[in-house]
C-alpha positions in Angstrom: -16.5 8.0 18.2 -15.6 6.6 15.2 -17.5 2.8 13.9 -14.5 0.9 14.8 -14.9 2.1 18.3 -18.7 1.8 18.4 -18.1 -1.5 17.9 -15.4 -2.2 20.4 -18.1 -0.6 22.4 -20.6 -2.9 22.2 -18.1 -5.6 22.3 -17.4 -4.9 25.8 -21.3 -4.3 27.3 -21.6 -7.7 25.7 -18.9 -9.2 27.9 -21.0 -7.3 31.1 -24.0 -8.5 29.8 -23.1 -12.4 29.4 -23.2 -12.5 33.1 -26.3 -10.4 33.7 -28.3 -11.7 31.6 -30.0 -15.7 31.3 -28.2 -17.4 28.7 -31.5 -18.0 26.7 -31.9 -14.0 26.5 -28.6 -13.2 26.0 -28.2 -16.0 22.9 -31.6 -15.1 21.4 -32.2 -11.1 22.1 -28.9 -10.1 22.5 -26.5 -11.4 20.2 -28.4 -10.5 16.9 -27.6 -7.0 18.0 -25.8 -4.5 16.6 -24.2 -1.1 17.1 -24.0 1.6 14.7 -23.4 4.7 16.2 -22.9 7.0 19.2 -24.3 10.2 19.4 -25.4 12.1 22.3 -24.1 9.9 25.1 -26.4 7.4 23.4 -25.1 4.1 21.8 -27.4 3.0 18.9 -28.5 -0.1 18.6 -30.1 -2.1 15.7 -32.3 -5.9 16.3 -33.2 -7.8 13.1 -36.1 -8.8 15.0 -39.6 -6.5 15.5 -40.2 -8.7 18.8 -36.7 -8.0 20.5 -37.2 -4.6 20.5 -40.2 -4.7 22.8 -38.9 -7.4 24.6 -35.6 -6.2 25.1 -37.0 -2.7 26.7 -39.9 -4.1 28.8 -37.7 -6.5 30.1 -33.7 -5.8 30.2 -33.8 -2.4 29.6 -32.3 -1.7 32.8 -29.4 -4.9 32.3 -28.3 -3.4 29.0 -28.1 0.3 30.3 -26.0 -0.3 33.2 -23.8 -2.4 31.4 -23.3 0.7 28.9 -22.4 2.6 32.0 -20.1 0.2 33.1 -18.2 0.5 30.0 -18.9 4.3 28.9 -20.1 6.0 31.9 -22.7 6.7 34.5 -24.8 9.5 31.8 -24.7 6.7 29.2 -27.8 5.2 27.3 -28.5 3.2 23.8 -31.6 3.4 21.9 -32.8 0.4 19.7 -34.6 -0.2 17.0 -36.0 -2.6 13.8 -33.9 -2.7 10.9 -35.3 -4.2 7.9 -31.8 -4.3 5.8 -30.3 -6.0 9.4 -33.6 -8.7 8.9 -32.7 -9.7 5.8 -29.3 -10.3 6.1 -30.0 -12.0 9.8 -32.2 -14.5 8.2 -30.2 -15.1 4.8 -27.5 -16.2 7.2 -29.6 -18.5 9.4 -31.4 -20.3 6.2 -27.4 -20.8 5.2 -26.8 -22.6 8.5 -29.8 -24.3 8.7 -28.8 -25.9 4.9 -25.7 -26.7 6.0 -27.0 -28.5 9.5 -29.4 -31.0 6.5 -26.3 -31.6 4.7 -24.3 -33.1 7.4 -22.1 -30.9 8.5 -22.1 -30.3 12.6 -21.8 -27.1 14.3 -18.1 -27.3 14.3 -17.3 -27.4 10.4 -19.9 -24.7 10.1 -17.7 -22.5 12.3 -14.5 -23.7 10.9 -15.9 -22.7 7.3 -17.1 -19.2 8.5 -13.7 -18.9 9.9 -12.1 -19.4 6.8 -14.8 -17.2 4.9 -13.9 -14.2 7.2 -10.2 -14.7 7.2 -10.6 -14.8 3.1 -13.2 -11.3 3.3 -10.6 -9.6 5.9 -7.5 -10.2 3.1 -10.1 -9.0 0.3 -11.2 -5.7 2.3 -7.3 -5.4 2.9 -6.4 -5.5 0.0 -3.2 -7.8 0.7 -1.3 -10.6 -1.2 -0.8 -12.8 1.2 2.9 -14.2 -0.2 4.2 -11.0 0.7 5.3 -12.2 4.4 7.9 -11.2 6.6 8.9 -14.9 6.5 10.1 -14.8 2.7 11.4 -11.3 3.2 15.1 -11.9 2.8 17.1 -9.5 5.4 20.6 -8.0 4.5 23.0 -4.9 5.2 20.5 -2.8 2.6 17.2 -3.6 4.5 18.2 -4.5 7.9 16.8 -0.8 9.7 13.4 -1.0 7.2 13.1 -4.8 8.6 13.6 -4.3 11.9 11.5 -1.2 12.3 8.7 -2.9 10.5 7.9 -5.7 12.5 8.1 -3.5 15.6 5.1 -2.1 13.8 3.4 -4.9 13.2 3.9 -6.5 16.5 3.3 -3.2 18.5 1.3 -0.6 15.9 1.2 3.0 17.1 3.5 2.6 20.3 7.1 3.9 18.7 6.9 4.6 14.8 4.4 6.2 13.8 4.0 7.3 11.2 6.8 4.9 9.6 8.2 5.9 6.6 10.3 3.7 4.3 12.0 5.1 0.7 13.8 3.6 -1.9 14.0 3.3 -5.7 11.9 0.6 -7.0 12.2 -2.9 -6.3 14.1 -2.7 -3.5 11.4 -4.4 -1.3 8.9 -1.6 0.2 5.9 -3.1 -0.9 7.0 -6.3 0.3 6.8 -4.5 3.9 3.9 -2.6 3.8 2.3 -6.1 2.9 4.3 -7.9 5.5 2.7 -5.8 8.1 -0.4 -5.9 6.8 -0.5 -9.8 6.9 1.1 -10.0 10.1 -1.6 -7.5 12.1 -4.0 -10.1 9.7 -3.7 -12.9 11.0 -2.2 -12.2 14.8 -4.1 -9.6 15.7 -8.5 -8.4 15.5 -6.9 -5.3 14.1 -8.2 -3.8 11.0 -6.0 -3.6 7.9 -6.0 -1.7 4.7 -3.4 -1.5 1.6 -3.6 0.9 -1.1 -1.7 2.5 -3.5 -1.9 6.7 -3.9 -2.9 6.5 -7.4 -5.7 4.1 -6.5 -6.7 6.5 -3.8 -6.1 9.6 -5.8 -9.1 7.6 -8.5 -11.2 6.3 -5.2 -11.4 10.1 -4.3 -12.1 11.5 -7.6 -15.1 9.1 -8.0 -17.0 11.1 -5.3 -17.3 14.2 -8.0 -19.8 14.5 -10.2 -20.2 17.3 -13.0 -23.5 19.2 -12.9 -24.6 21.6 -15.8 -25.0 24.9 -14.5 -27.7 27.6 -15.5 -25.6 29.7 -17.6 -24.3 26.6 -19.5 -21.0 25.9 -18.2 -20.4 22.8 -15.7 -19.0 22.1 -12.6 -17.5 19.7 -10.6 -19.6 19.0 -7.0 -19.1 16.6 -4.7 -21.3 13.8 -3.7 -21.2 13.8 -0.2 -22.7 10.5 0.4 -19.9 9.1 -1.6 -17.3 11.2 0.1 -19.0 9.9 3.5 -18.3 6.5 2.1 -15.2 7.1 1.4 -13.6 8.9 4.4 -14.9 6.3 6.3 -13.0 3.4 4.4 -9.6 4.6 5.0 -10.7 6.5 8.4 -12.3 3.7 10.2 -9.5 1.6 9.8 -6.4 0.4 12.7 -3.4 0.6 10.2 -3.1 2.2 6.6 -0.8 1.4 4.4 0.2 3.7 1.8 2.8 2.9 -1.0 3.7 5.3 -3.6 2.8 8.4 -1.9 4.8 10.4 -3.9 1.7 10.5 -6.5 0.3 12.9 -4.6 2.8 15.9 -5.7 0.7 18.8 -7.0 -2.4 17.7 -5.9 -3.5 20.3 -4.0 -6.9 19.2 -3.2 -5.9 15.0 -2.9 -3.4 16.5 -0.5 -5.7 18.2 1.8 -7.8 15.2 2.1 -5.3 12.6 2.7 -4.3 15.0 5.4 -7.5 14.9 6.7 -7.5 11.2 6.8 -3.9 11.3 8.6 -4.8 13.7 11.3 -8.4 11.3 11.5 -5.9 8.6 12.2 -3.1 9.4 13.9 -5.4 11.5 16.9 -7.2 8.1 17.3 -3.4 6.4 17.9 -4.0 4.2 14.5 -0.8 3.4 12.7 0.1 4.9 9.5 3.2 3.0 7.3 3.9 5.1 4.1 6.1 4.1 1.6 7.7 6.1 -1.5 10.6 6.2 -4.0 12.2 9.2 -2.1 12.0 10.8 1.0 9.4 13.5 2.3 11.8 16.6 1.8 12.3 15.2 -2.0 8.7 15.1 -2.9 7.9 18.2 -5.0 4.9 20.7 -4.1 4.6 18.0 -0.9 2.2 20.3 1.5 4.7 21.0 4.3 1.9 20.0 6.8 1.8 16.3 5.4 6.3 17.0 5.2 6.5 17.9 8.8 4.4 14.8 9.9 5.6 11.8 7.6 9.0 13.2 8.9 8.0 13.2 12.8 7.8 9.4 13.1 10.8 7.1 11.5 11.8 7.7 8.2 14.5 4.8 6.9 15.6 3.8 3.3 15.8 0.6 1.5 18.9 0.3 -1.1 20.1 -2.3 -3.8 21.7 -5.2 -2.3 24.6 -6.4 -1.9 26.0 -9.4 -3.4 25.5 -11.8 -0.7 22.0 -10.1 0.1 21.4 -10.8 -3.6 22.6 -14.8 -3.8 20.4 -15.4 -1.1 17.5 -13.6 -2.5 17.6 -15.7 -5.7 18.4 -18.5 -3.7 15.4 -18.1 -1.6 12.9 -17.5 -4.7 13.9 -21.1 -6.2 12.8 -22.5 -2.8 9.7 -20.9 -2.7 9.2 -21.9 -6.5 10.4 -25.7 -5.4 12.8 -25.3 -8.3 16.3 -27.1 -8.0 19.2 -25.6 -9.2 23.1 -25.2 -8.7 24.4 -22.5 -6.6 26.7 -21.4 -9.4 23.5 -20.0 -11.0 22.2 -17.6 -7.9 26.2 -16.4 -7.9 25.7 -15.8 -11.9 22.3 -13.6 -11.4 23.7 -11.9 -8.1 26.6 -10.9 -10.5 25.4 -9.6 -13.7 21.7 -8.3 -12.0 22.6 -5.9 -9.2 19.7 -3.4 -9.4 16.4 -4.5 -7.9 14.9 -7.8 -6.7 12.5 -7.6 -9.6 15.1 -7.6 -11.6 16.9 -10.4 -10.0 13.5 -12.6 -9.9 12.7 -11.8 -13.8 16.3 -12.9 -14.3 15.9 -16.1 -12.8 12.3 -16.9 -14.4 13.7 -16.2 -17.6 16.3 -19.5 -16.3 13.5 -21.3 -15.7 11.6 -20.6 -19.2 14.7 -21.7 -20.9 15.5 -24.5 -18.9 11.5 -26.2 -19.5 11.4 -25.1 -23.4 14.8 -26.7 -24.4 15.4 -29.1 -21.6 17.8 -29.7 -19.4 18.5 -29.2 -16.0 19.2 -25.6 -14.3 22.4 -25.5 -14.4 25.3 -22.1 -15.0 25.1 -23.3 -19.4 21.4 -22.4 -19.2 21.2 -19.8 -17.3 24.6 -18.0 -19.7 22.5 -19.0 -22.8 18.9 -17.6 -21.1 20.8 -14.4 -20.3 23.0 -13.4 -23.0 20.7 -11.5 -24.7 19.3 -10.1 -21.7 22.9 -8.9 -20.6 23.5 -7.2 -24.0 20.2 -5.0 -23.5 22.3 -4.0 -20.0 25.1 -3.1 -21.5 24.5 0.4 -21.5 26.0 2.4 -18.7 25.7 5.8 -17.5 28.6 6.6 -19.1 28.0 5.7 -22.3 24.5 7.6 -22.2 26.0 10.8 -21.3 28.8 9.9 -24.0 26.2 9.7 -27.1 23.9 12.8 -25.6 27.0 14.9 -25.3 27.8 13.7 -28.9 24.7 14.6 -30.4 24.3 18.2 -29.4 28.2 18.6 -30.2 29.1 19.2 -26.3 31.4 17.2 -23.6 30.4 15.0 -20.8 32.5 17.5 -18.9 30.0 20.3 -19.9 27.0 17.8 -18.9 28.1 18.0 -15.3 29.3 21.2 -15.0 26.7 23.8 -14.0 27.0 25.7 -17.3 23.5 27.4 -18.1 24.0 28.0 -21.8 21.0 27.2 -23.5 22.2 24.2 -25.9 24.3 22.5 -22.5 21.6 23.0 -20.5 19.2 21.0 -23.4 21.6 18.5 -23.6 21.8 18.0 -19.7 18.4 17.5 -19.1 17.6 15.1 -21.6 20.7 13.6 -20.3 19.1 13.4 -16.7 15.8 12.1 -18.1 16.8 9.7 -20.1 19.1 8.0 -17.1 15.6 8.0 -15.6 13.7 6.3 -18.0 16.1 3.8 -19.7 18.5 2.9 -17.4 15.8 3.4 -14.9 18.3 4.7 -12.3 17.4 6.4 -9.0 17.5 10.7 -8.5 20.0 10.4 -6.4 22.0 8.3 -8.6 21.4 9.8 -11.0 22.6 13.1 -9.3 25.8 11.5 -8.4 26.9 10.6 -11.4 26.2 14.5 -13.0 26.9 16.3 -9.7 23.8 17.9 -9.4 21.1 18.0 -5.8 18.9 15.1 -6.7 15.9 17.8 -6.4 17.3 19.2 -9.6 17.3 15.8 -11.4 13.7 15.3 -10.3 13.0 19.2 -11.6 14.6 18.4 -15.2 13.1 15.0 -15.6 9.3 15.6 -14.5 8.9 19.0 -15.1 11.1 20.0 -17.4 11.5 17.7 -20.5 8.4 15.5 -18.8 5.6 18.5 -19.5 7.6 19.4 -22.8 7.0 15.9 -24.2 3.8 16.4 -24.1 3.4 19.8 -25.6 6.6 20.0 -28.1 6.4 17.9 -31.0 9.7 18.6 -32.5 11.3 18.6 -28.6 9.8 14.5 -28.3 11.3 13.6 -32.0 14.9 14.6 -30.5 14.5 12.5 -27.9 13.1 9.3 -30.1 16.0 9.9 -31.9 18.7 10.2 -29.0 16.8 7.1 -27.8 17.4 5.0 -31.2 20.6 6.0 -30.8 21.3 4.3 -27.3 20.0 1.1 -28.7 23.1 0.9 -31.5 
C-alpha cells in the first residue's frame, strides 16, 4: 500500500470514527493524527501529542481498531506513537491560528486563507501553469481527437485511455494538454497531480548518484538510496503523471528501466499516465520495447499544424486573452503568412503588439505588414531552396538528394540536407521525409546520429556545415 492509499485509509476510519467517538475526543485526540504507513496488517499512526498516545490506547483503543476493521478488514490493527518532527509542525500551525484569531480575523477567513494557501502548494507540487486551461485551448480539424480524448481523461482518469499518448512536432499544443488536465483534475477533483518534463526527470534521477573513490583509486558511481526512496516516491505516489517530451529518454538504458518501474508502479495501482512527445512510440530510437508495447496499448493520437481557420481563431483568441483590440484583417494576415506552430503564430502577433506601443498607432493590417516584413524575409526560405544550395555546394542534383543513391559524396550531401531542414527550417521527421522520400526513421538516423555525433567530434565536418548554413542566409 502505497502513502497515497494510507492516507485514503485513514481518511475513511475517520469517517467511522466521527460517529463512534464524543466529539471532544474525536476533535482533540483524533484529528491531530496521522498515517504513515501500512505494514503487517498494521496501519501506523503518528500523534503530535505525548498525552494522546496514552490516552488514546487506554481509552479508545478498541473504537479506533474496529473502525480500521471496518475499513481494512477483520485481522486489521494500527500502532501509534509520539512524533517530535509531527509536534513541531502541529504547534507552529496552531501559534499561526492563534495570531491570526488576535488580529481579527474569524474562523472563517482563516479557512478561506488556508484554502487558498493549499490550492497555491497543490499547483506548486504540480508543477502546473495554470493559463494552460482547456478553456483557452482553441479546438479545430488538427486537434479535435487529442481534445476530445483529453478531457475524457481528465474528467474520468484511468477508466478508457490509459496510458494516453499525444505526438506532434512542436508547438502544436501538447503541452497545452498535458497542463489542461493537470489543472482540470486540480481544481475538480482531490486527485493528486504531477507535471514534468523527461529531461527534468532524467536530472531529478541522476541527483540520487553519488561518486565514491574506490580503494584502488578509480571512482564509481553509487546510488543513494535514501534519495532514490525519495524520489520513486514523488512520481510513484502520485494519481496522474504527466510526461511531455519523453522522447529524451532514447538511449538511456538505465533512465529507461526506472521510468518503467515508475509506469508499471502506476498503471497496476489504476493511476493515469498522459505522455506526450514529438513522434510516436514506434519512432523513438533505442525506445525499450517494454515501455513501446505499453505507451502503444492505451490511445496514441497526433496533433498537426492548423489549418487556416483553426489558426485565425487561435490569434484571435490570444488578443482576447491579452485584452488587446485589433482588426480581424490582422489575425487573417498572421493565419496567412505563419502556418507552422501556435508559438509561432503568438510570437507573430506580440511582435504586432511591440510595434504597435513603440511607434504608435492602433493595431491595425499597416502595423502588423511593417512589424512583419522583416520577419517574413527570415521565412523565405523553403525546403526547396535548402536542398537547391546543398545540392549546389557539393556539385550534385536535388534529384540525387532524394534518390536512394549511397555514393559517398550524395549520401554527405543528403544528410546534411536532412539535418539542416531540422534545425533551420525547424520542420518535422516526417516532413521532412516527405519532401526527400525517405522513412522518417531514416531522417531521425541522419540528423541525430549521423551528422549530430559528427558535429561534435569532426572539426572540419562542423566548418562545412557553418558554411552551408551562411550560405542559406544570402
Amino acid at each position: 500500500m502505497d502513502i497515497v492509499q494510507v492516507k485514503e485509509v485513514w481518511a475513511k476510519v475517520k469517517q467511522e470514527l466521527i460517529s463512534a467517538v464524543p466529539e471532544h475526543v474525536f476533535n482533540t485526540w483524533i484529528t491531530p493524527l496521522e498515517a504513515v504507513d501500512f505494514e503487517h496488517n498494521t496501519l501506523v499512526l503518528l500523534s503530535p501529542q505525548q498525552m494522546s498516545v496514552n490516552i488514546l490506547k487506554t481509552f479508545w483503543f478498541e473504537a479506533i481498531k474496529n473502525a480500521i476493521s471496518d475499513v481494512i478488514g477483520e485481522s486489521a490493527s494500527f500502532s501509534i506513537n509520539y512524533d517530535a518532527e509531527l509536534a513541531k509542525k502541529y504547534i507552529s500551525e496552531k501559534k499561526k491560528g492563534a495570531s491570526k484569531l488576535l488580529a481579527g480575523q474569524n474562523i472563517e477567513d482563516i479557512s478561506q486563507e488556508e484554502n487558498k494557501k493549499s490550492l497555491a502548494q497543490m499547483q506548486s507540487d504540480a508543477n502546473l501553469n495554470l493559463n494552460l486551461k482547456f478553456d483557452n485551448f482553441v479546438v479545430g480539424d488538427n486537434s479535435k481527437l487529442a481534445y476530445s480524448a483529453a478531457m475524457s481523461v481528465a474528467k474520468n482518469p484511468s477508466q478508457r485511455f490509459n496510458p494516453l499518448f499525444i505526438y506532434g512536432s512542436s508547438g502544436l499544443g501538447k503541452t497545452h494538454l498535458l497542463q489542461a488536465i493537470g489543472h482540470y483534475a486540480l481544481f475538480n477533483t482531490k486527485l493528486k497531480v504531477r507535471y514534468v518534463r523527461m529531461e527534468e526527470y532524467f536530472k531529478e534521477w541522476i541527483k540520487c548518484f553519488q561518486l565514491n573513490e574506490l580503494p584502488n583509486g578509480k571512482r564509481r558511481n553509487d546510488c543513494n538510496n535514501a534519495q532514490m526512496r525519495k524520489f520513486r516516491q514523488k512520481f510513484q505516489n502520485i494519481d496522474i503523471l504527466l510526461m511531455d517530451d519523453i522522447q529524451f529518454i532514447e538511449s538511456r538504458a538505465k533512465t529507461m528501466e526506472d521510468f518503467f518501474s515508475t509506469f508499471e508502479a502506476l498503471y497496476t495501482n489504476n493511476k493515469q499516465i498522459v505522455i506526450a512527445s514529438d513522434r510516436q512510440p514506434k519512432d523513438i530510437p533505442n525506445l525499450d520495447k517494454r515501455l513501446r508495447t505499453r505507451f502503444e496499448m492505451g490511445l496514441v493520437v497526433d496533433i498537426v499544424s492548423p489549418d487556416y481557420d483553426t489558426r485565425f481563431e487561435i490569434v484571435k483568441a490570444y488578443a482576447n486573452e491579452l485584452n488587446v483590440k485589433s482588426e480581424d484583417a490582422v489575425f487573417e494576415y498572421i493565419a496567412q503568412n505563419f502556418t507552422d506552430n501556435v508559438r509561432e503564430l503568438k510570437g507573430a502577433f506580440n511582435k504586432v503588439c511591440a510595434y504597435a506601443e513603440v511607434f504608435g498607432g492602433d493595431i491595425n493590417i499597416e502595423i502588423a505588414q511593417k512589424a512583419l516584413k522583416l520577419e517574413l524575409k527570415k521565412r523565405e526560405l523553403t525546403p526547396e531552396i535548402l536542398a537547391e544550395k546543398v545540392a549546389k555546394y557539393f556539385d550534385v542534383t536535388v534529384d540525387d538528394l532524394k534518390s536512394n543513391a549511397r555514393n559517398q559524396k550524395v549520401a554527405k550531401a543528403r544528410q546534411i540536407a536532412l539535418y539542416l531542414c531540422r534545425e533551420t527550417l525547424k520542420m518535422s521527421y516526417e516532413s521532412i521525409g516527405e519532401f526527400f522520400n525517405k522513412k522518417h526513421t531514416t531522417v531521425i538516423y541522419s540528423c541525430r546520429d549521423v551528422v549530430g555525433e559528427k558535429i561534435k567530434s569532426d572539426t572540419d565536418f562542423k566548418h562545412t556545415i557553418d558554411e552551408i548554413t551562411l550560405l542559406l542566409k544570402d
